[in-house]
N, C-alpha and C positions, 0 to 999 in steps of 0.2 A: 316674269323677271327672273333671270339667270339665279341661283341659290351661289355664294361666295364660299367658298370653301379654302380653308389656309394650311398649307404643308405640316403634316406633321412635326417637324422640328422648331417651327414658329411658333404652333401651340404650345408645346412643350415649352420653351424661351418666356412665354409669356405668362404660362401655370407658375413655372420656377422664380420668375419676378413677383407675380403674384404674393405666391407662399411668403417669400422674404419680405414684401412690404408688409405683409397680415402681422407678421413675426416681429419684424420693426419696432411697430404701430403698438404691439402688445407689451415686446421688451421695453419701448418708454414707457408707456401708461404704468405698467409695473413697477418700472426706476423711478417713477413721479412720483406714486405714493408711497413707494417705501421711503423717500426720499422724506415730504411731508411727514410719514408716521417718524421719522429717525428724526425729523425737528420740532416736532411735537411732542413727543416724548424726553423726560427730563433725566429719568431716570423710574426704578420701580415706584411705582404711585404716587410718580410724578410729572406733569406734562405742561408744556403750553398753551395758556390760553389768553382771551383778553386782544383788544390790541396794543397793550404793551409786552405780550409777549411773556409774561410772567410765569414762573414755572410753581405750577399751584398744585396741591393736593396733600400728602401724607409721606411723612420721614420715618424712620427708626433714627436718625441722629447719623445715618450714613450718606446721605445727600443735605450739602447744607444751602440754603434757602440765601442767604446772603455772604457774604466772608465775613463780617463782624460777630459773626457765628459759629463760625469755628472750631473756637475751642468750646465752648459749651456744648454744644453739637457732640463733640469726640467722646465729654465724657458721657456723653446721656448715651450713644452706642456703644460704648464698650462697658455700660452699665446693663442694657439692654441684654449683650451676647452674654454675659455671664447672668442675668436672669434665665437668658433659654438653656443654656450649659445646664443649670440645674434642676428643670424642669420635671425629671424623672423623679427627684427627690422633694423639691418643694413647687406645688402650682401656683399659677401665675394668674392676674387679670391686667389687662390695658386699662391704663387711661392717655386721653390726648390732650396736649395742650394747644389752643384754638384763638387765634390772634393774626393779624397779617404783620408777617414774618419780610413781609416784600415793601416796606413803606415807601411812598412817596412824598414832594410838597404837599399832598393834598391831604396826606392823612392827620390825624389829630394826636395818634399816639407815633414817637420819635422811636428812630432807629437805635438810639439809646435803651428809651424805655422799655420796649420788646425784649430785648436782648438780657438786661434785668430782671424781667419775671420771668424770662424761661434759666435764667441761671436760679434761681429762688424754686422756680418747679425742681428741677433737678437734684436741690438741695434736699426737697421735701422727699422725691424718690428715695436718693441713697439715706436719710435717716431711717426711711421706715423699712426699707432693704435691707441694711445692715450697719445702719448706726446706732443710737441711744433709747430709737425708736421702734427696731426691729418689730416684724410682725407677718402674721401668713395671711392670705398668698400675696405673694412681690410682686413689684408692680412694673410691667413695663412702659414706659413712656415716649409716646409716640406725640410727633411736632406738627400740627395741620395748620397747613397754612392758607387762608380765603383770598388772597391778593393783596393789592392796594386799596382800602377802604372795603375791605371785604368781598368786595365785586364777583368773585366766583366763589360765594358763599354755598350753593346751592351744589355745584361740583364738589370741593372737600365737604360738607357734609354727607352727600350721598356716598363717597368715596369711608366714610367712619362709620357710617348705619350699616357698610358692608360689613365691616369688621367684628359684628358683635359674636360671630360665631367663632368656633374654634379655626387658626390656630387663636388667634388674636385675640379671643376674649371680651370687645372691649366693652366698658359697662357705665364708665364716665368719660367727661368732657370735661377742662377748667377751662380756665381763662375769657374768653369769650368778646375780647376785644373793649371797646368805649360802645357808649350808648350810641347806636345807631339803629337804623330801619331793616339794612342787610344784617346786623349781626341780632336784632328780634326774632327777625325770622327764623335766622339760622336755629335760634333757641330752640322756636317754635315745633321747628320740625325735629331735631333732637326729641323733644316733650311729644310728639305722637310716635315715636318708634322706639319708648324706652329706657332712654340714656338720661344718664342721672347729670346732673350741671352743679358746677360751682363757677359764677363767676369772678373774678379777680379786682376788676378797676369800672366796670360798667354800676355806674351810681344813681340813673335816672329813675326817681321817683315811683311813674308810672309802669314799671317794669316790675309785674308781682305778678302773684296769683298764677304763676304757669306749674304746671306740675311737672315735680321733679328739678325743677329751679330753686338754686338758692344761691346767695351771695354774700362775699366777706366783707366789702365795701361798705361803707356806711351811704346811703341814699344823698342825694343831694339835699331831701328835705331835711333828714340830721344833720348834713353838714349846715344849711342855714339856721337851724333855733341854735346849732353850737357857736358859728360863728357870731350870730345876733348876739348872744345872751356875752361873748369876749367884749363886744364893741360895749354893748351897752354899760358895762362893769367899767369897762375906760373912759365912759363918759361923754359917746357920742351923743348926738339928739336929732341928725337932721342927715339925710339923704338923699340920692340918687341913684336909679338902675339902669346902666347900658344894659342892652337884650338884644341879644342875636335874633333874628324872625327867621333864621333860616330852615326851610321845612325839611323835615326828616332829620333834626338836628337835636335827639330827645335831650341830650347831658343840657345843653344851652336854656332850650322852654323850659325846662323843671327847674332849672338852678333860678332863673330871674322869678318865678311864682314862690318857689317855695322862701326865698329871702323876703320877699314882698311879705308874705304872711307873715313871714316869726321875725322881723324887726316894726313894721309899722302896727303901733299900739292902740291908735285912736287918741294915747295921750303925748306923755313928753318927748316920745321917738315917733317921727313919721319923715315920710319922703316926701322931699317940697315939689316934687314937680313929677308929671307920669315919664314913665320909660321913654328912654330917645332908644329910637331902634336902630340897625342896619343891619340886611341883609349879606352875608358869607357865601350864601351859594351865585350870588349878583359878579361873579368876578372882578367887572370894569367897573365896581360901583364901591363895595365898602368902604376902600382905604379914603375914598372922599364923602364918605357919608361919616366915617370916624372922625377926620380931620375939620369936619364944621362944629362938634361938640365941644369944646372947651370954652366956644363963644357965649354956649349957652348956660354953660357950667358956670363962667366968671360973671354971670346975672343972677343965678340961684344959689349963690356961694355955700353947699352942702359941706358937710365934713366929709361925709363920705362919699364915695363913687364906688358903687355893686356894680363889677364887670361879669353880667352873665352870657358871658360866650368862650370861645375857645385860648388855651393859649397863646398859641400862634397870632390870633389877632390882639390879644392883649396889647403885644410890644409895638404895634402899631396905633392903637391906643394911646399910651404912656409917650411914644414922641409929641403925637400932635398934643397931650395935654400936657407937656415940658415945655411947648411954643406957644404957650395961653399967654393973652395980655392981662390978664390980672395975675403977674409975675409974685404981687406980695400976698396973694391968696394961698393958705396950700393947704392940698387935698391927699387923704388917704383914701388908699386903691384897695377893696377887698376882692378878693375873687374865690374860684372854685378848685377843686383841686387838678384839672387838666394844665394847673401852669408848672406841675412837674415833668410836663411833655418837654417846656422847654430845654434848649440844649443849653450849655457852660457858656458857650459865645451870645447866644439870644439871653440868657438871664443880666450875663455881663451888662449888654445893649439897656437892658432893661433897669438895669441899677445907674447906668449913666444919666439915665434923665433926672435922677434926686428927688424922684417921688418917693415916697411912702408904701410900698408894697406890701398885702398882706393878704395868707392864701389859708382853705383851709385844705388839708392836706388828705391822704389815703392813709400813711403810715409815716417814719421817721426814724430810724437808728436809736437816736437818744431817748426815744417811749420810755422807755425801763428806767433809764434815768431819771426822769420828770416824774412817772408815774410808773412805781415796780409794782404795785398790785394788781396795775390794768394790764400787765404785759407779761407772756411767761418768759421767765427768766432763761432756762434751756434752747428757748427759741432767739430770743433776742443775742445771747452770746455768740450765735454763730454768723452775726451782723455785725459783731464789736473787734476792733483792732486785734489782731493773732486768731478770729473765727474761722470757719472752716472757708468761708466765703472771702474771706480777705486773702487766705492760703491758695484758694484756688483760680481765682480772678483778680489780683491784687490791682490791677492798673484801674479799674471800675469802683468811683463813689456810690454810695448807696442813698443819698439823700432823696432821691425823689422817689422813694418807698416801692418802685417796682417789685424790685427781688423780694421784698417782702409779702408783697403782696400774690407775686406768684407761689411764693412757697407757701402762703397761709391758704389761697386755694387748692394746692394739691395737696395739703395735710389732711383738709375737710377730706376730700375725696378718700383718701388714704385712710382717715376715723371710719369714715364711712363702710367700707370696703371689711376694715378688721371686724366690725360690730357686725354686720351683716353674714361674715361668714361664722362669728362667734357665737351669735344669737338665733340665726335662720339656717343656717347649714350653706344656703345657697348666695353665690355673689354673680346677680343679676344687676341690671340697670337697675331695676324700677326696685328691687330690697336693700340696694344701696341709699336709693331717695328718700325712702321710708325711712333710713337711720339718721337721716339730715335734723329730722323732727322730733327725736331723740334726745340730742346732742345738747342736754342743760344739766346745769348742775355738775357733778365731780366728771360727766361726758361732753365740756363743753369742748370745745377745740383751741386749745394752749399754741395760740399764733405770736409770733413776733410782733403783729400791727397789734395786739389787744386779743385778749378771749373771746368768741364769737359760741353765740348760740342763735338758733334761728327761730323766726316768729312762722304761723300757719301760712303765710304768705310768701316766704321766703328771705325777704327780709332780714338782716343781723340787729342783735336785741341791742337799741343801746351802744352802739357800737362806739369804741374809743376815734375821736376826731382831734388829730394834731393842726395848732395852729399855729401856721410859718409864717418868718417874718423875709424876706430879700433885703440884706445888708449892703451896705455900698459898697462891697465886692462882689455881688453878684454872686455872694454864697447864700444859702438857705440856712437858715435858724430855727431850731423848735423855741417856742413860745411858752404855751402849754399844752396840756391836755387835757382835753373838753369830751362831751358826748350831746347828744340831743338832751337828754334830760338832766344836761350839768356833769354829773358823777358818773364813769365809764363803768359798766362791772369789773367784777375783784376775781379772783382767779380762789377753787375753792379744793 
């Protein structure tokens, strides 16, 4: 068979076409991903992930995570750039604050609420920076944010365990989101690589014993013998518990257990009837598994009804039992403290039904007022009409004790942080945590929610629990102030 042989300049024509398509082929592949890496990326130690798209990971307060952010964001960076400004003369260590920053319907803590604890962190920075509280080394305050329901937990955390080295320092975590199974973990892993935790609003009972964990929050089982031991003084005698079943939902299982024990006595207080359940993670199911309860309730006519589940389902709650046919029955609602999630329009909603609403709370502006020995007075001022918070955020209520609650767990961090370099020389994660355990007596931590010291487990001792009332505007009211063992510690 004859060998084909083709003109020189057709080779040629056909190398040259060649070349260009290899070239092509290359230049897109290359436009692709850079194309992807430039929609991926949010900004510095920041990117998309998720399929919402979410841009999750780690801020200095220069990239903001939502716009209701904003200004709180501006001032935690340009608190930050004047921390590094004087770095040469006074050292520094990171802390982060660890919450999803990105919320959706599905999360339990509100775009409100968020946005309150990190204005309340930021409060906590600049005092101990260079307000009333000054102290070395300063701290700079980094925003991490896990998603929506935490979901790229594992990403911002890995993205903060980088951080513990120089330049960044960093050697705590606060905040730490609501009880859940991604934000455990998130702890979890924190607690094997060193970093010291304080959490903010996470209350679920079973959530101890981690080293290097501690929280400001009073547990849910304080919240229940606090709020047991209110009802019981007003003269309840007979109850009911809704209960969330839904799995990996730890704030929801600990809140309906721990009320179950510290109201039903064996004697003149017990629950007429067991838990009516439904399921939250059931999407197409709860709101009809809520709405059959009232029939059951206008047979066992309780005083009370313990709503142990979230917020959010609460005010679907409170409709269908505003449409009970036992119309001359009326029932008091207690619940936990995630109904400070709800927003201004959902409480509203919720005061329209003319139930009786009654929470027990995290924190509360007026503490000081009700109870000034439970509460430090330099903390709480900066919560009170003309406080620095009112100054810098004025359009933002404080009733639903977020900002408090953020700033009392950056303050711990912040105790921690001073003691540590005052008494060990060195401010590491883990000699930060060891001062956690410290922290009693004239070293407790002088919080706006109440004084906190902490038990071997982590745990807050005693912890002061405000209990709120929902007025028929759909404002929050302090009540009193309670603790698990009746009387809150004093401040010394």
């Amino acid at each position: 068979m004859p060998r084909l042989e083709w003109p020189l300049h057709v080779v040629r024509r056909v190398a040259l076409a060649t070349a260009a398509a290899v070239t092509l082929v290359a230049a897109l592949w290359l436009g692709v991903g850079w194309l992807q890496d430039r929609q991926a990326r949010c900004a510095d130690g920041v990117v998309e992930r998720g399929p919402d798209h979410e841009c999750v990971g780690v801020s200095d307060g220069s990239y903001v995570f939502a716009p209701h952010l904003d200004a709180v964001s501006a001032k935690i960076e340009a608190e930050n750039r004047r921390v590094l400004a004087q770095a040469d003369k006074e050292p520094y260590v990171s802390v982060a604050y660890f919450t999803s920053f990105t919320t959706s319907a599905a999360d339990s803590n509100s775009a409100e609420g968020v946005r309150h604890e990190l204005q309340g962190a930021y409060l906590a920075q600049y005092r101990h920076n260079q307000g009333d509280l000054a102290a070395t080394p300063k701290i700079r305050l980094l925003i991490a944010n896990p998603g929506s329901k935490s979901a790229q937990w594992k990403h911002t955390v890995d993205a903060l365990i980088a951080r513990k080295d120089s330049p960044d320092r960093l050697v705590a975590v606060a905040g730490l989101g609501p009880s859940t199974n991604e934000n455990l973990a998130a702890i979890k892993r924190f607690s094997e690589n060193g970093i010291a935790m304080v959490g903010a609003t996470m209350t679920a009972s079973d959530i101890k014993d981690i080293n290097g964990f501690v929280r400001i929050a009073p547990t849910n089982e304080d919240q229940a013998y606090a709020g047991a031991a209110y009802l019981k003084r007003r003269g309840v005698t007979t109850g009911v518990v809704i209960q969330d079943v839904a799995q990996g939902d730890l704030y929801s299982t600990t809140l309906g257990k721990a009320f179950t024990k510290a109201f039903h006595d064996g004697g003149a207080h017990k629950l007429v009837a067991e838990s009516m359940t439904y399921d939250s993670s059931v999407s197409s199911a709860w709101q009809n598994e809520l709405r059959y309860m009232p029939n059951q309730l206008c047979q066992q006519r309780p005083q009370l009804v313990y709503f142990a589940g979230r917020g959010l389902h609460l005010t679907r709650f409170l409709d269908a039992l505003a449409n009970r046919s036992c119309t001359e029955q009326k029932f008091t609602v207690f619940t936990g403290d995630d109904t400070t999630n709800l927003s201004p329009e959902q409480l509203a909603r919720a005061a329209e039904t003319g139930i009786e609403v009654l929470y027990t709370g995290l924190a509360h502006p007026d503490m000081n007022r009700a109870a000034p020995q439970a509460v430090s007075a330099p903390s709480a001022r900066n919560f009170q009409p003309g406080g620095l918070m009112d100054q810098w955020f004025p359009q933002d209520p404080r009733e639903d004790g977020g900002a408090l609650m953020g700033h009392d767990a950056v303050l711990a961090a912040a105790h921690g942080i001073q003691m540590a370099a005052r008494w060990q020389g060195e401010v590491a994660g883990d000699a930060v945590a060891r001062m956690f355990h410290q922290m009693d007596g004239t070293q407790q931590v002088a919080g706006a929610s109440g004084f906190v010291s902490f038990q071997n487990n982590g745990n807050p001792r005693n912890k002061a629990v405000p209990i709120l009332r929902l007025n028929a505007k759909g404002q929050v009211e302090l009540v009193e102030v309670s603790a698990a063992e009746g009387k809150p510690p004093q401040g010394q």
